[in-house]
Biopython code that builds the backbone (N, CA, C, O; Angstrom):
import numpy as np
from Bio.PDB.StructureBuilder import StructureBuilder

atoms = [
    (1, "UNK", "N", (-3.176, 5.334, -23.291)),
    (1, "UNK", "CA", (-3.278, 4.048, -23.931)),
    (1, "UNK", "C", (-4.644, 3.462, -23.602)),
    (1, "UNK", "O", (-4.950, 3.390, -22.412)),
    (2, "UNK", "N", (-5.511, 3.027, -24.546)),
    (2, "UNK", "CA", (-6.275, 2.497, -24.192)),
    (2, "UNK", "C", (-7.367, 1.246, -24.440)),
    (2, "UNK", "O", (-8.583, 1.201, -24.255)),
    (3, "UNK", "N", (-6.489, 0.334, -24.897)),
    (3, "UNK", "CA", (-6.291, -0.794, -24.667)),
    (3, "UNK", "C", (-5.435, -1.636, -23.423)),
    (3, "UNK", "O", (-5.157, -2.827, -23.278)),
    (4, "UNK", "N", (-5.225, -0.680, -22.789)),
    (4, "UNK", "CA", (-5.111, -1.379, -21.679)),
    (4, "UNK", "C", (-3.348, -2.408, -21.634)),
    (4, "UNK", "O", (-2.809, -2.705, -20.568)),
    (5, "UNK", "N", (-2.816, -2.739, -22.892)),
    (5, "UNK", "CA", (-2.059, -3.960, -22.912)),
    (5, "UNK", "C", (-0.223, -2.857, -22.813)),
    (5, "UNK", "O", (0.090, -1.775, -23.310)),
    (6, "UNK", "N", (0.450, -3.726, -22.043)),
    (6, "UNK", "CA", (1.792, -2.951, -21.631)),
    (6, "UNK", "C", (2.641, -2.585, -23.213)),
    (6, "UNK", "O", (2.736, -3.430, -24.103)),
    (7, "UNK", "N", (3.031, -1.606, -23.289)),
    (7, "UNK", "CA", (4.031, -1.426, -24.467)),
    (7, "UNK", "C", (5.366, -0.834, -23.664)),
    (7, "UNK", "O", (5.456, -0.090, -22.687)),
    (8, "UNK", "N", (6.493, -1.575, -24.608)),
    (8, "UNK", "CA", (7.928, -1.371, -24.150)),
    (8, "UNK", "C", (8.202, 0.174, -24.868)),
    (8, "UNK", "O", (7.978, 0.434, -26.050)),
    (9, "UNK", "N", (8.737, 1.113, -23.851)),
    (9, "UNK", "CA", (8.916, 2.458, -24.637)),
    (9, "UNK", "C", (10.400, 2.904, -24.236)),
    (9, "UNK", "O", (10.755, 3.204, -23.096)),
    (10, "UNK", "N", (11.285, 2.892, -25.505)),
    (10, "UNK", "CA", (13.340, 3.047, -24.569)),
    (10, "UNK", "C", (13.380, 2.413, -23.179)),
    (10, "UNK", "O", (13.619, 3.162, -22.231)),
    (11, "UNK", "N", (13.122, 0.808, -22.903)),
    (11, "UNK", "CA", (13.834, 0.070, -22.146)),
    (11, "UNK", "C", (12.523, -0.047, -20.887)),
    (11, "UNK", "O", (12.478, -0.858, -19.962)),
    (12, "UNK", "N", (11.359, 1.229, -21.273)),
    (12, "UNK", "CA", (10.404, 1.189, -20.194)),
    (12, "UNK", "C", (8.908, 0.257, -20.516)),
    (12, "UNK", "O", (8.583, -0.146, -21.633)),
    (13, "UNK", "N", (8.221, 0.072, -19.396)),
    (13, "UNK", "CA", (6.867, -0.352, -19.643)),
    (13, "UNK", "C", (5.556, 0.346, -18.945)),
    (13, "UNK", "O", (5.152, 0.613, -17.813)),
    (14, "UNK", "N", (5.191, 0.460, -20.139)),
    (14, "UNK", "CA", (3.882, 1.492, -19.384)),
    (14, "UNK", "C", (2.700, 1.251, -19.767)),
    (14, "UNK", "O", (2.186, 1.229, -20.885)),
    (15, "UNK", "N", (2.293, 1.064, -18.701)),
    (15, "UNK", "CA", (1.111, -0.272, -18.306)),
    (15, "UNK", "C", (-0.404, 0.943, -17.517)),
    (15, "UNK", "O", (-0.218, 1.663, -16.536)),
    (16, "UNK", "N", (-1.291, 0.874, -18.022)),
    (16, "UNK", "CA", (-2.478, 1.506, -17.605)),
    (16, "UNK", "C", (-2.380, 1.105, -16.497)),
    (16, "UNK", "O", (-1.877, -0.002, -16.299)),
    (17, "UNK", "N", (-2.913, 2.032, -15.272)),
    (17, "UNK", "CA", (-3.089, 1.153, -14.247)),
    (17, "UNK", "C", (-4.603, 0.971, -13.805)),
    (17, "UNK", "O", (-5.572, 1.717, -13.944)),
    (18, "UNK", "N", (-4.433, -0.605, -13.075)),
    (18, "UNK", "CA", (-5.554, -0.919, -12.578)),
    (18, "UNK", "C", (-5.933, -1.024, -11.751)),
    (18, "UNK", "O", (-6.925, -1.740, -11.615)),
    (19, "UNK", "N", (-5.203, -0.189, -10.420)),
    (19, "UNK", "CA", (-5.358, -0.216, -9.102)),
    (19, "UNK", "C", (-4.814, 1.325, -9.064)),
    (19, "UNK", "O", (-3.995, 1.958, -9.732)),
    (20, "UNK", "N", (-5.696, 1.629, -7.919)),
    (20, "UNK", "CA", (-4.703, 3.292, -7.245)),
    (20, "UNK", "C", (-4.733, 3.292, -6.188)),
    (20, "UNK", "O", (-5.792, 3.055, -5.606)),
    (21, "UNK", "N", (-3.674, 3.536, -5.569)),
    (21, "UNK", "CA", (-3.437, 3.804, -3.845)),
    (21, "UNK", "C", (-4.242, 4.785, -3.166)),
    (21, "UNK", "O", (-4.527, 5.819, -3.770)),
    (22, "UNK", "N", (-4.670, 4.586, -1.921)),
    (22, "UNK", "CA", (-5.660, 5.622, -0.926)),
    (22, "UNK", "C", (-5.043, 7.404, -1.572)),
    (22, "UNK", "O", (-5.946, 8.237, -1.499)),
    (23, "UNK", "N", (-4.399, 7.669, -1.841)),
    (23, "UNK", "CA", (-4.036, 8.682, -2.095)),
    (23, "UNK", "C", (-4.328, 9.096, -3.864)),
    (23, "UNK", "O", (-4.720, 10.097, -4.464)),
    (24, "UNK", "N", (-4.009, 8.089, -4.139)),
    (24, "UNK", "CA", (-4.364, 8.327, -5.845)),
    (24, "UNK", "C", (-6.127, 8.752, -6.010)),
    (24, "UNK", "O", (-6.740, 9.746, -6.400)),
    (25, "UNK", "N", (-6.568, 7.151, -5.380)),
    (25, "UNK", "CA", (-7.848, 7.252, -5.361)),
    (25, "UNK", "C", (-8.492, 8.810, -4.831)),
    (25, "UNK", "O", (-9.141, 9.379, -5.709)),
    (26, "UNK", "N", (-8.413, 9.327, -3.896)),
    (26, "UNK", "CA", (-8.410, 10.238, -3.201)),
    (26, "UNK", "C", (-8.878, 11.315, -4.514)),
    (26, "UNK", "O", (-9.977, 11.683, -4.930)),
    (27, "UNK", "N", (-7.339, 11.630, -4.958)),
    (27, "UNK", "CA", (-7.406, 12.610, -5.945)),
    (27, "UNK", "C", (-8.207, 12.728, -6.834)),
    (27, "UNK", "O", (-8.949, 13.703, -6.958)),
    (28, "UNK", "N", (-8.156, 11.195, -8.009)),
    (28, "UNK", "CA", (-9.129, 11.043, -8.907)),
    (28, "UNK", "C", (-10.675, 11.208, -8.702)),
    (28, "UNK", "O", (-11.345, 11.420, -9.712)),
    (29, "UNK", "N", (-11.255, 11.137, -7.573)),
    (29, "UNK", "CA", (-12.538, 11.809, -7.060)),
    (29, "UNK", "C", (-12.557, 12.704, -6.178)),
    (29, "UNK", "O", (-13.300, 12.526, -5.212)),
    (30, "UNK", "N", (-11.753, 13.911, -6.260)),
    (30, "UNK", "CA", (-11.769, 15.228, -5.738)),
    (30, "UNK", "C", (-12.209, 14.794, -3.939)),
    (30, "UNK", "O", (-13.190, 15.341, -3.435)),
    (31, "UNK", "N", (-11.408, 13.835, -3.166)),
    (31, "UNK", "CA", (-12.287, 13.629, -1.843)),
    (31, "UNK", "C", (-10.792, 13.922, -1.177)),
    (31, "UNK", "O", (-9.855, 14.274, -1.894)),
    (32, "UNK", "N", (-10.667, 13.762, 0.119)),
    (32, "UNK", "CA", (-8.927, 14.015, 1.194)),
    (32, "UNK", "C", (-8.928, 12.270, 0.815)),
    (32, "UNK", "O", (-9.650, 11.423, 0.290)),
    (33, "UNK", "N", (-7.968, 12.372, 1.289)),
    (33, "UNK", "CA", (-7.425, 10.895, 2.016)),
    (33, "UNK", "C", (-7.941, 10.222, 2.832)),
    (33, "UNK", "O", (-8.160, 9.022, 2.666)),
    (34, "UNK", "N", (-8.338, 11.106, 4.246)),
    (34, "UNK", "CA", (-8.991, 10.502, 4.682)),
    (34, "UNK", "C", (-10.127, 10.312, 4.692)),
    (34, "UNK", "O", (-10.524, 9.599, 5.614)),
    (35, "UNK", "N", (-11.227, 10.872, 3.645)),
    (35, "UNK", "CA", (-12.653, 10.098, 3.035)),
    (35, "UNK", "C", (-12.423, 8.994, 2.662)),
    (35, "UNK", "O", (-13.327, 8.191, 2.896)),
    (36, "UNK", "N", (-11.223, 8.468, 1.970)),
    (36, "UNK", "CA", (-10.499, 7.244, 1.457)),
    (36, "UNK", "C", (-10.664, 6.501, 2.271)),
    (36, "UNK", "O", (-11.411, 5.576, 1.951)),
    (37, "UNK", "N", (-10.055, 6.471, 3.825)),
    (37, "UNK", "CA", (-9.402, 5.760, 4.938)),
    (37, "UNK", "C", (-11.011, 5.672, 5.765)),
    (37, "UNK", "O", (-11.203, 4.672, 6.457)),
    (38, "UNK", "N", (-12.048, 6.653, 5.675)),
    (38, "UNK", "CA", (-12.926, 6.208, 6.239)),
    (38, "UNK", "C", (-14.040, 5.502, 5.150)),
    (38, "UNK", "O", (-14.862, 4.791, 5.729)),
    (39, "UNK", "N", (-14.124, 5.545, 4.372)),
    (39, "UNK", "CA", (-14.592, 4.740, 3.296)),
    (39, "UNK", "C", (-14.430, 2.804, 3.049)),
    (39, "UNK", "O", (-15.137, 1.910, 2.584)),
    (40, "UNK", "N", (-12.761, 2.944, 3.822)),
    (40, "UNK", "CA", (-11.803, 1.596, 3.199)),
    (40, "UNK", "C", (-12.511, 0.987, 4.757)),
    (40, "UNK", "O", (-13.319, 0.059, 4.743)),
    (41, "UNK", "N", (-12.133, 1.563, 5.860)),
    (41, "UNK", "CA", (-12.666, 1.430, 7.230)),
    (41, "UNK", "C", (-14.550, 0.827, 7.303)),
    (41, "UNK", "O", (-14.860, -0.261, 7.788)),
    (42, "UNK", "N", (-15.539, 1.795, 6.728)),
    (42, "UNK", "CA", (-16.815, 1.217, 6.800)),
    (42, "UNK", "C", (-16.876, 0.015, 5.388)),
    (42, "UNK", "O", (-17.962, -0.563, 5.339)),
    (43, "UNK", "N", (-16.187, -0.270, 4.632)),
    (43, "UNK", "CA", (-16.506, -1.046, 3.057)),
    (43, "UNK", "C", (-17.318, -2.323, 3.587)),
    (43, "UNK", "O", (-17.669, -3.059, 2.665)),
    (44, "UNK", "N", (-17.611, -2.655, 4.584)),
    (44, "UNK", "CA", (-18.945, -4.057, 4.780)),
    (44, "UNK", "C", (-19.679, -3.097, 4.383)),
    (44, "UNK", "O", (-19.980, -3.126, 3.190)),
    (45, "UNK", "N", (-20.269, -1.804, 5.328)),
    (45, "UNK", "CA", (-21.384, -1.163, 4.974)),
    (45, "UNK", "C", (-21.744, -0.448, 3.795)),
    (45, "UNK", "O", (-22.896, -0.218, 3.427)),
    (46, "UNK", "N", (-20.818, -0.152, 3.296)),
    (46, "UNK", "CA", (-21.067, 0.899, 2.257)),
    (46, "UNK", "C", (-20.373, 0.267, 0.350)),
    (46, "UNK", "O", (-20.059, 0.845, -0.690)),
    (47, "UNK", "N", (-20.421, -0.907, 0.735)),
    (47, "UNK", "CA", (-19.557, -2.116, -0.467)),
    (47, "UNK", "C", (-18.221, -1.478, -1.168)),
    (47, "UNK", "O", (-17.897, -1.836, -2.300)),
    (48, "UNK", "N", (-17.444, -0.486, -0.413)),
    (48, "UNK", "CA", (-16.334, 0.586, -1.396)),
    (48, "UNK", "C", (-15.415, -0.445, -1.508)),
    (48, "UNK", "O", (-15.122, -1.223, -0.600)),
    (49, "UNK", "N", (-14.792, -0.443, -3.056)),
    (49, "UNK", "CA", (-13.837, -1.900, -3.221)),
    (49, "UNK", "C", (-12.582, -1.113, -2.798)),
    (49, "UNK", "O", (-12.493, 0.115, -2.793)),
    (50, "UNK", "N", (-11.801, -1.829, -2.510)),
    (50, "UNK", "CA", (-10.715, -2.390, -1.794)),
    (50, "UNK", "C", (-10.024, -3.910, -1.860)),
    (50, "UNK", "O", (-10.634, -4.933, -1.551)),
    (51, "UNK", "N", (-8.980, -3.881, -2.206)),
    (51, "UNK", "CA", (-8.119, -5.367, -1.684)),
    (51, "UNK", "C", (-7.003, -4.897, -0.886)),
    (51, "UNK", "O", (-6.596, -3.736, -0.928)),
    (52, "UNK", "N", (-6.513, -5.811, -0.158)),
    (52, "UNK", "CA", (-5.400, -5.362, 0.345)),
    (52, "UNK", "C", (-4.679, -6.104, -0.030)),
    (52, "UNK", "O", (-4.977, -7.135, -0.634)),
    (53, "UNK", "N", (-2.963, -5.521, 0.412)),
    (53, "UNK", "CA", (-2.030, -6.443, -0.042)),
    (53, "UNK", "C", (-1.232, -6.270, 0.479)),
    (53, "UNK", "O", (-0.391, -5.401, 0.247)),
    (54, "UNK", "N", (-1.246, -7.269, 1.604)),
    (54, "UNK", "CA", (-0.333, -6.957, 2.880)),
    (54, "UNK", "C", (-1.157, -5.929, 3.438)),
    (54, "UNK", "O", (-2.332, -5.767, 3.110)),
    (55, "UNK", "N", (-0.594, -5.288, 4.215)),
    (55, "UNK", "CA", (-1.163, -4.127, 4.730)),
    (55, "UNK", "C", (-1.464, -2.984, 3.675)),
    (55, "UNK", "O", (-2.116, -2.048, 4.137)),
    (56, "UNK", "N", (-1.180, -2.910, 2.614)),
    (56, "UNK", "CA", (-1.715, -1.707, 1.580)),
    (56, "UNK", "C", (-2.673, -1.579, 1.075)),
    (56, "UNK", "O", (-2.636, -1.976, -0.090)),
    (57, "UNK", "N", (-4.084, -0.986, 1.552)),
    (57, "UNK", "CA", (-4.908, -1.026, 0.389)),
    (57, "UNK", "C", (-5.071, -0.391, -1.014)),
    (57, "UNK", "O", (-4.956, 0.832, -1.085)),
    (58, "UNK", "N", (-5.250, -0.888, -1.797)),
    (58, "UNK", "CA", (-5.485, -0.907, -2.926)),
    (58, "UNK", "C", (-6.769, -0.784, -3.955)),
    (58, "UNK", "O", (-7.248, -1.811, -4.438)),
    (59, "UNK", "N", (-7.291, 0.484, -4.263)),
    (59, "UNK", "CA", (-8.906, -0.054, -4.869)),
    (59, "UNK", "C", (-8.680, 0.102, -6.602)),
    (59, "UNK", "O", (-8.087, 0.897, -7.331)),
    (60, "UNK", "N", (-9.370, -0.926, -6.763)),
    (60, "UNK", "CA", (-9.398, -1.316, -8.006)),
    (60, "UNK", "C", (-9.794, -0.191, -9.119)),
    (60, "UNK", "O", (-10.422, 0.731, -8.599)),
    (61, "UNK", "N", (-9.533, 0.003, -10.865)),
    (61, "UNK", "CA", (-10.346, 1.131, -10.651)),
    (61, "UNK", "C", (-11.786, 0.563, -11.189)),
    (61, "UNK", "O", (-12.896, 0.595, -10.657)),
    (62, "UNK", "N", (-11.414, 0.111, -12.256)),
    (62, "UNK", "CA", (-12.957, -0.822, -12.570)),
    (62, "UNK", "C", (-14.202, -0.899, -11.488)),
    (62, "UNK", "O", (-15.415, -0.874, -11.695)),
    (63, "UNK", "N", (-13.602, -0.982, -10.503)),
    (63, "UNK", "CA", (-14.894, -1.786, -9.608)),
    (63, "UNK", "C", (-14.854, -0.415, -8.888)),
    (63, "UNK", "O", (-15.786, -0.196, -8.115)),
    (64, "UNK", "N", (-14.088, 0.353, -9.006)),
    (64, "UNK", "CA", (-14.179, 1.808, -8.101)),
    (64, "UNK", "C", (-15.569, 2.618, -9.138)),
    (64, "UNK", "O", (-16.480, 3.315, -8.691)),
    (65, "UNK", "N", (-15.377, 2.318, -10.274)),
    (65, "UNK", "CA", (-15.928, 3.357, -11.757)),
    (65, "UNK", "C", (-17.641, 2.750, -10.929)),
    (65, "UNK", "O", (-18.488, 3.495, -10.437)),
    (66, "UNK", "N", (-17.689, 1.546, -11.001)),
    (66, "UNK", "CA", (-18.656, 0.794, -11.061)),
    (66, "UNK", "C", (-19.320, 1.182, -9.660)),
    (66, "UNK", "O", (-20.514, 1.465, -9.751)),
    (67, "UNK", "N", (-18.808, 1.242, -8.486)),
    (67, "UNK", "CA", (-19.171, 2.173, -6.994)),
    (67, "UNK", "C", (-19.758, 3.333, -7.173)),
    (67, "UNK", "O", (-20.725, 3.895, -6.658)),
    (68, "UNK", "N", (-19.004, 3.589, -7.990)),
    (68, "UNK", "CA", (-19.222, 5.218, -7.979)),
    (68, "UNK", "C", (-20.193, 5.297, -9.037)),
    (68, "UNK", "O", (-20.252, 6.526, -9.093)),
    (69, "UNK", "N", (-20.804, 4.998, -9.703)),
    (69, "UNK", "CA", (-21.969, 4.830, -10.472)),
    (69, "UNK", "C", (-23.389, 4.406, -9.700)),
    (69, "UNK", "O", (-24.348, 5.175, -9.632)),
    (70, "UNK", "N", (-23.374, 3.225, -9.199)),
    (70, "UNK", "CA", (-23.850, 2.984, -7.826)),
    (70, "UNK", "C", (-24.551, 3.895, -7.078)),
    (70, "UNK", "O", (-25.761, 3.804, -6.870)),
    (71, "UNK", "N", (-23.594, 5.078, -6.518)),
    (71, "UNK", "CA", (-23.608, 5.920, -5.777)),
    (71, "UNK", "C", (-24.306, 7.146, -5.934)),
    (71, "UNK", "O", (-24.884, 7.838, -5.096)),
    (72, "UNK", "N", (-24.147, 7.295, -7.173)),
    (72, "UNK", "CA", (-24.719, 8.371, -8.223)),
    (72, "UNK", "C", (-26.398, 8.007, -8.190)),
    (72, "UNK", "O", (-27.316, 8.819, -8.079)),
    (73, "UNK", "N", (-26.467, 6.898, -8.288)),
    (73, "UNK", "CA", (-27.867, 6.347, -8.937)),
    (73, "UNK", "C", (-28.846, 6.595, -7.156)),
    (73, "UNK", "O", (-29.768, 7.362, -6.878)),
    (74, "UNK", "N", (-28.141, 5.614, -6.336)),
    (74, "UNK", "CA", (-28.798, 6.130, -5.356)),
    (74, "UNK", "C", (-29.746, 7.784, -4.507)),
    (74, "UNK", "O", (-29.013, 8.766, -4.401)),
    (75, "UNK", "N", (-30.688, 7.891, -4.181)),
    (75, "UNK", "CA", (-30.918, 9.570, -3.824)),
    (75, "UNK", "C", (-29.642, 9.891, -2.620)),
    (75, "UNK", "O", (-29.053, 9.377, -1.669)),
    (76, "UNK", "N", (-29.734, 11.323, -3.574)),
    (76, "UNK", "CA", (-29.265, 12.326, -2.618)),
    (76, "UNK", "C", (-27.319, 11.548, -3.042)),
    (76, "UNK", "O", (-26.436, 11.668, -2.193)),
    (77, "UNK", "N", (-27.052, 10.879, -4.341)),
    (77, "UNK", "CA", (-25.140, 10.744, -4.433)),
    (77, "UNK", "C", (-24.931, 9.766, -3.490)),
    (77, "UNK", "O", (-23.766, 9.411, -3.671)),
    (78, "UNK", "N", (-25.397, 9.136, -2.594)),
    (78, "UNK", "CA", (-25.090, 8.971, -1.684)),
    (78, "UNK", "C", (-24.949, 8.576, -0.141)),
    (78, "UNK", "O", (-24.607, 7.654, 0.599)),
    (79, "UNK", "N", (-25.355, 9.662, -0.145)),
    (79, "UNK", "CA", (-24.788, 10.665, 1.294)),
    (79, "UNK", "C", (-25.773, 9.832, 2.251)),
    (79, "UNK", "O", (-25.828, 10.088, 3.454)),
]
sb = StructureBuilder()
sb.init_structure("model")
sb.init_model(0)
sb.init_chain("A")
sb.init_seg("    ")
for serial, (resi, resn, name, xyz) in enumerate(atoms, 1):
    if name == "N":
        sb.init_residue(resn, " ", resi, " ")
    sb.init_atom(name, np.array(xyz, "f"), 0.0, 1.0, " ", f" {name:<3s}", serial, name[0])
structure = sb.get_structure()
């Protein structure tokens, strides 16, 4: 879907998402988990978005797309 807006499908709703968990995130850029967890850990230094909620973090993906572009542009990806 991509417009983004929820449609009712037999009783369900399926909604793009706009957040992915340390583990989702993880996947969607080929990194472990814990690149995630040390990433979420340095984010003053290195600006990686994150909110939390409660104790869960959560990174956005928008502002993740937008990091990771960032990151790219910088020498050397990065690193």
């Amino acid at each position: 879907m991509s417009d983004h807006t929820p449609t009712l499908d037999a009783g369900r709703i399926d909604i793009t998402k706009i957040a992915l968990s340390r583990t989702q995130c993880a996947a969607a850029i080929c990194v472990s988990p814990r690149k995630i967890d040390e990433l979420i850990a340095g984010r003053r230094g290195n600006g990686f978005p994150v909110v939390h909620l409660g104790r869960k973090p959560v990174i956005p993906v928008d502002l993740l797309k937008t990091w990771l572009a960032e990151q790219a542009q910088k020498k050397g990806g990065g690193r």
